[in-house]
Every structure is written in C-alpha cells, then in structure tokens.
Residue, then its C-alpha position, 0 to 999 in steps of 0.5 A: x464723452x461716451x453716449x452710450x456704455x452697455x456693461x456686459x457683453x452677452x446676448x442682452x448687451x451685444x443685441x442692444x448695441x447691434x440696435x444701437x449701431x443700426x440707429x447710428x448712435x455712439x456706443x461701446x461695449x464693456x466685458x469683464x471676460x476674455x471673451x464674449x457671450x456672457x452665459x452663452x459658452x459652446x464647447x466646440x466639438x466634430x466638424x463645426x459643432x458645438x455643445x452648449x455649457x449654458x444657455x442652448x434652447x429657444x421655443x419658436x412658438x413662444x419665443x419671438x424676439x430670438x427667433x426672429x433674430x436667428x431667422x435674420x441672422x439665416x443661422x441653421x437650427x434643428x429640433x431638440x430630440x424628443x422621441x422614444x422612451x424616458x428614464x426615470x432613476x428613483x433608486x441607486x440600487x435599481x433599474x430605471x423606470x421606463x416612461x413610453x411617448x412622454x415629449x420634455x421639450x415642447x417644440x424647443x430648438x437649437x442652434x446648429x454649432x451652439x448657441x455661440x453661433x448667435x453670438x459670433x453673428x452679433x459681433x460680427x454686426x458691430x464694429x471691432x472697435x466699440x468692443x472691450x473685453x477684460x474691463x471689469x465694472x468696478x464704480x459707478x458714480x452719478x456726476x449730474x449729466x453723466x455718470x462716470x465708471x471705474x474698471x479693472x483691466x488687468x489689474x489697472x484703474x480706468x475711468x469713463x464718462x458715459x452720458x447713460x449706461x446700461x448695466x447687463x450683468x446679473x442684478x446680485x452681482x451689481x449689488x456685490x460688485x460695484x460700488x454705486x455713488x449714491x446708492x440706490x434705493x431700499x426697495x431697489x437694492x432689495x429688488x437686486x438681491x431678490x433677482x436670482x441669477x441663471x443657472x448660477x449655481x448650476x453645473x453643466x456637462x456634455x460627454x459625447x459617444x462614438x454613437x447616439x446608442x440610447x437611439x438604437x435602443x429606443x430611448x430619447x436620451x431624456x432622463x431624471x435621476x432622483x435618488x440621493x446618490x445622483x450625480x446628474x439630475x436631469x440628462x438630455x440628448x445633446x446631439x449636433x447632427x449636421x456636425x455627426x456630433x453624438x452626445x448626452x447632456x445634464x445637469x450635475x445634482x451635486x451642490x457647488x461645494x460637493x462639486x468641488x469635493x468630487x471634482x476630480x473623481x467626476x469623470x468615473x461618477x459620470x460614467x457609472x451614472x449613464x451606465x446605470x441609466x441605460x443598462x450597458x457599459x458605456x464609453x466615454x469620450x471627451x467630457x466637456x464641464x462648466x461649473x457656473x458656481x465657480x464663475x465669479x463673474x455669473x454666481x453672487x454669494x447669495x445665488x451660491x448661499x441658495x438665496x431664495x428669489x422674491x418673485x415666481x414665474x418668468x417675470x423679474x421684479x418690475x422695479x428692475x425695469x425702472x429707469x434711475x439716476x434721472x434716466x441716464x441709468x438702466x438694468x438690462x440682462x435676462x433677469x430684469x426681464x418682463x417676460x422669458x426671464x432667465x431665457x435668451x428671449x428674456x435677454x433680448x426682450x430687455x434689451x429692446x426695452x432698453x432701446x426703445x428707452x434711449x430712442x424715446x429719450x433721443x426723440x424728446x431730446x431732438x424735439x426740445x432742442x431746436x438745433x437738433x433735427x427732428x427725427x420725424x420732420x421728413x414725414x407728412x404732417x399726419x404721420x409725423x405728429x402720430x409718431x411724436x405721439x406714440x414717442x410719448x405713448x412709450x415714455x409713460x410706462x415709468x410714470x404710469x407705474x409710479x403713479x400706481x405705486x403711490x395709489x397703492x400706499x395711498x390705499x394701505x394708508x387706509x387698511x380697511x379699503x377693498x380691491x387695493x391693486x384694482x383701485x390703484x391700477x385703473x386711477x393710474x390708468x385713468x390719469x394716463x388717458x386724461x393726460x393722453x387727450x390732452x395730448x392729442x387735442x394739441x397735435x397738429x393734424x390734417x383732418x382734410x383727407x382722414x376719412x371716417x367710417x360710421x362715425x370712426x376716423x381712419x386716424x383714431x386706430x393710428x392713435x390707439x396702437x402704441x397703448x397696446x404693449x404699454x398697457x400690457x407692460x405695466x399689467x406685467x409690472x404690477x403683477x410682479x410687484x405684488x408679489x415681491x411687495x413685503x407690505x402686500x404680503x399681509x393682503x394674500x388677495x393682493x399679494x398674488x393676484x387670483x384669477x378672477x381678480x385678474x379679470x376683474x381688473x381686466x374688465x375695468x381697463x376695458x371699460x376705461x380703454x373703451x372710454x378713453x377710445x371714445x373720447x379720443x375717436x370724438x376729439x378727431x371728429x371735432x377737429x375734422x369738424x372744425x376744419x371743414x367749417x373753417x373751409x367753408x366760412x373761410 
C-alpha cells in the first residue's frame, strides 16, 4: 500500500513530494494532465526563452518560500520591466492617456525561460518512477486505515490504496469531479465551492516583436484598456532578455463565451488593440494563447458561472486547511493557502503545511509504536525531548481551531454577549497553554547544566519558539473564518474584524503568551531546583 498520493502535479504537489523524498518517505504522484505544472505553462520562445501563459511573478520582498526554492534550485531570474510611461485607454475612439513614473509591480521578478523552469527542476529532484501523468481523479472513498482512489486513465478504471492523500487540485473542481465516500461535511463542501480558483476563467496571451519598440519609445509597455470595446484589459512587457525574446503580455477582457465567439478573428483584434495603444502599426509575431476557461482541468462550472468567492484578500477559508477523514485526508494547492493564496508562494506554503502535517503525524507514530524508531533518539536528552515537544506544538493548530469554533457557537448560542471572536480566541488559546505545561512538566529534561540568566533558563526560549507561527496560523485562520461564517454575517463587527478589534485581540494574547511564558519559564526553575536538591541530599 501507497503511503502517500499527492493528487496533482503542480508546483504544490511537485514541492510537497520533493520534501517527502528528501525524508525518504513513500510517495507518488498522480496528474490528470499529459504534462506537468498544473497552471504553471511556458510557451517556449527564442534561444532557451519562454513565455509564461499562467503563473510567471514572484515578490522576494514578500514571497519567501518560492524565492528560497528558485535561489536553492540556482535558477536565473530578472526584474519584471517597469520603467517608462503607462498607458491608459479609456475610450475606443481616442488616444491613450499618458501616465509618466507610475511603477505596477513592486519589485516583482521572473524566471529566466518561464516559470516551467521551476518545474522542470522539481521533477528532476524526484524520481521518475513515483510520477503518473494522464491519472485523472475520479473516487475517493474513506476505507477506515486508508483511503482508496479510482482514476481514469485513458479511458480505463484504476483503483489505489493510499494510507493519506493529499488533494492539490482546485477546491471547485474536487467538489465537481469526484465523487467522495462519504461526503464531506456541510460547511466543508461550502468552503470548496467558495474558494475561487485561479485565473480559471482567464485568458492569457503573449505576442512577441522583432523589438521591444514601445522601449525606444519610452513606454514601460504597462497598459490597461477600460472601454467597453477591450479586447485586452491589462498588457504588460513580457520580454525574456537573456533569450533576445521581445514580447508584449495581456490578459483578454472578453468573458469565456466571447472568447469563443471572437476565437477565430482574435489574432487581427490583437493587432488592432496594441496599434491603438501605442500609436504605430505594429507587426505581429507568433501569438502564444491560453484560454484557462476552456480547460476542464483548472475552470469549475461555478469559476465559468462567475461564482463569487466567500472569503476576501489573499487567505483561503481556514476550513480548507483542516486535516479530514481521521488525518488520512488533506487539501493542498494554492487556493487552500493561508497567505499568498492564488500565487506560487501560496502554493508552496500549502505545501509545506502539508508536510509539516505528515512529519508531526510520522513522529507521533514512531513515538507510540515501540517497534518503530525513534526520530529523535540519537539526539542529547534535552534536545531530543524539546523537539518531541515542539512535535506536539505543531499538532495543535487543528484542535486549537476547533476549539475556538465551539467557543464561538457556545457564545452565539447567547446572542446577547460582546466581543464573541475575542472571547472564544483567548479560551482556546488559554486551554492550549494549560495543556502545554502540562506537557512540559512531564518531559524528561536535564536541568544540570541549563543555565539561567536573571532568573530565565536558556531552555525557557527552546520551549517558547514553536508557538510563534502556530499562533500566527490560527489568527490567520480565524480571521478568515469569519468572513465566510454565514452566522457571523449578522455580527458586522465580528464578521470582518476591525482593526482596533484586532489589537485588542492582540493584546490579550499577549498577555496570556506573557503568562503562560511565565508559568513555563517557572516550571523549568522548579525542576532545576529539584535537581540540584536531589544532588545535594542525594
């Protein structure tokens, strides 16, 4: 049996697996498409150029994770062109308005070849053997330790046991797609259907140029057209410089059906659009399109419908991050993403919240099951027993959030109590740290050579660090709750969290981490105690 099935081979599924290969664990990879990327697609162009037709932008300043990983990979990245006028097109009929020293893209960067690049560099980490291309997800089914799941490939039925999946598709397509034994849960399936998928029902298209013209002219190649007659609403330089590669990028205004309707008239609308914009007759080289509408495997009936999504900002639902089906079943993909939703870094912070799931999972197994090795039994007493703390540290998120969530239903059981998200979130967080000393009064712990500085033991900030990000997660989480919670809808002040409110809640988690910080710092002082009395009479 499978350990592990990553569903999806984009950059989520193919960043997850290369973290799951590097901690040897058994895995596979499963991708209803010919190819791999998922919403990543580079159309090659020039001398080992490309031109991306879906996700192509990263932000170091902002975006961690996936600059990190193209910095290990030592791919080649240059600055998104941004200088020199932008165009604004308000009226068919007339010239575009000139806007002088306005920058669009905040620092962002891409990759030298397109973003495929990343992807070709992920699957060459991993091997070829653990990879299925054409498997399209067709079942899932909850068999009590294990989960089985049907594909279609090529037509034929294929059944496979995996001990836990890990779903990266988009969330609307899951819901549409597959059929899951049993289903999931109301507010679950509401969740799915509220996640909007990426660019799902965009269209993208890069036309390259023998030269970058709108240079020599001064112009960033930055352009919106907002009249009713648009073809292309927003149009951007898509030059790859290293490949001598001159193009001009957009996304198509039109809607999916008069897409199709102008599909084969698309190539003179261009034309006439970019001549418009910039004044001259321009010629046209080889036009590279993607219309991600037509793809069944990225655009949900609802994305095509327009479905409006449940939650705002770059944070997904935080019900799309709960673990289902006894831990053996997780979401993953951009969209389930708590921060950077929709961007590559969403994508590859998804999946290192999966990971780091599975790896908590893997260690509590191990520790519970005395034929299996302990992960942390080469390490020195201290270290090792910190670790299998901060193991538990990151096993709480779920639960903490659960708890909140019964606090609040608790709390709008009685409608006439103030401050319900405040109320709930510091319970929840109280119980967390309750549960955490205890925890740390029962670890094994070398207290001989900790020392201790005005009263603070060195260990005291060991045990402090692992509740950073969690605490930061579960703000994240039940930020975003809020917002798509139909029964907070009633409570504007709840529902969408003001930010005084916010500080106020800030505050009082400050106070219980101070307490809690206190109690923690005062459990390893009585140990230290009671080890230096033990030597003394001992």
């Amino acid at each position: 049996m499978l350990d592990v099935a990553i569903v999806g081979a984009g950059l989520s599924g193919l960043s997850l697996a290369r973290r799951l290969h590097r901690r040897g664990r058994d895995f596979a990879v499963f991708e209803a498409r010919n190819r791999l990327g998922g919403r990543i697609l580079t159309a090659p162009a020039g001398v080992g150029g490309g031109l991306d037709l879906g996700a192509g932008w990263f932000w170091p300043q902002s975006q961690p994770l996936v600059t990190a990983l193209i910095r290990e990979l030592g791919l080649a990245d240059y600055p998104q062109h941004d200088v020199g006028v932008v165009l604004h097109l308000r009226e068919a009929d007339k010239s575009a308005e000139r806007i002088a020293d306005k920058q669009l893209y905040d620092g962002a960067r891409r990759l030298k070849g397109g973003a495929q690049s990343l992807i070709a560099r992920l699957a060459a980490d991993l091997p070829g053997e653990a990879i299925f291309l054409r498997h399209a997800l067709a079942s899932l089914k909850d068999c009590g330790d294990h989960i089985r799941l049907g594909f279609l490939v090529d037509e034929q039925s294929l059944e496979i046991s995996a001990r836990r999946v890990v779903l990266t598709l988009p969330p609307r397509l899951l819901r549409e797609t597959v059929d899951v034994e049993p289903p999931l849960d109301e507010a679950t399936d509401r969740a799915l259907l509220g996640a909007e998928t990426w660019m799902a029902a965009q269209a993208k298209v890069a036309i390259e140029f023998k030269e970058p013209f709108w240079r020599a002219d001064r112009f960033s190649g930055s352009a919106y057209v907002t009249h009713e007659q648009a073809i292309l609403g927003e149009i951007f330089d898509a030059c790859d410089p290293g490949a001598r590669v001159f193009a001009l990028g957009g996304f198509l205004a039109l809607g999916p059906e008069l897409r199709e309707q102008f599909s084969a008239g698309l190539p003179m609308l261009l034309k006439s659009q970019i001549g418009a914009l910039f004044g001259r007759e321009v010629a046209c080289g080889e036009i590279h399109y993607q219309d991600w509408a037509a793809e069944t495997l990225t655009c949900s009936a609802a994305d095509r419908a327009g479905q409006e999504a449940d939650a705002s900002g770059d944070s997904a639902s935080p019900l799309l991050r709960q673990s289902l089906w006894d831990r053996k079943l997780y979401l993953g993909g951009s969209e389930t993403a708590a921060r950077n939703a929709g961007y590559m870094e969403g994508a590859m912070d998804a999946a290192r919240r999966v990971d780091r799931a599975l790896a908590t999972l893997e260690a509590k197994r191990r520790l519970s099951d005395p034929s299996a090795t302990d992960p942390f039994q080469n390490l020195p007493l201290n270290e090792a027993s910190v670790a299998r703390f901060a193991a538990w540290v990151d096993a709480q998120a779920d639960a903490v959030f659960d708890d909140y969530r019964r606090r609040l239903n608790k709390g709008l059981a009685h409608q006439d109590r103030p401050n319900l998200t405040q109320v709930a979130l510091i319970g929840a967080m109280e119980a967390l740290f309750e549960q955490a000393l205890l925890k740390i009064e029962a670890l094994a712990l070398d207290m001989t050579s900790v020392a201790v500085d005005r009263g603070k033991t060195a260990l005291t900030p060991e045990i402090q660090q692992p509740f950073g990000e969690l605490m930061q997660t579960i703000l994240d989480d039940v930020a975003a709750y809020n917002r798509t919670s139909c029964a907070l809808s009633n409570f504007p002040g709840e529902h969408r969290l003001s930010k005084d409110y916010t500080q106020a809640i800030l505050r009082d988690i400050a106070a219980v981490w101070r307490a809690f910080s206190l109690s923690a710092n005062r459990v390893l002082l009585n140990k230290k105690d009671a080890k230096e009395m033990q030597e003394k009479t001992g």
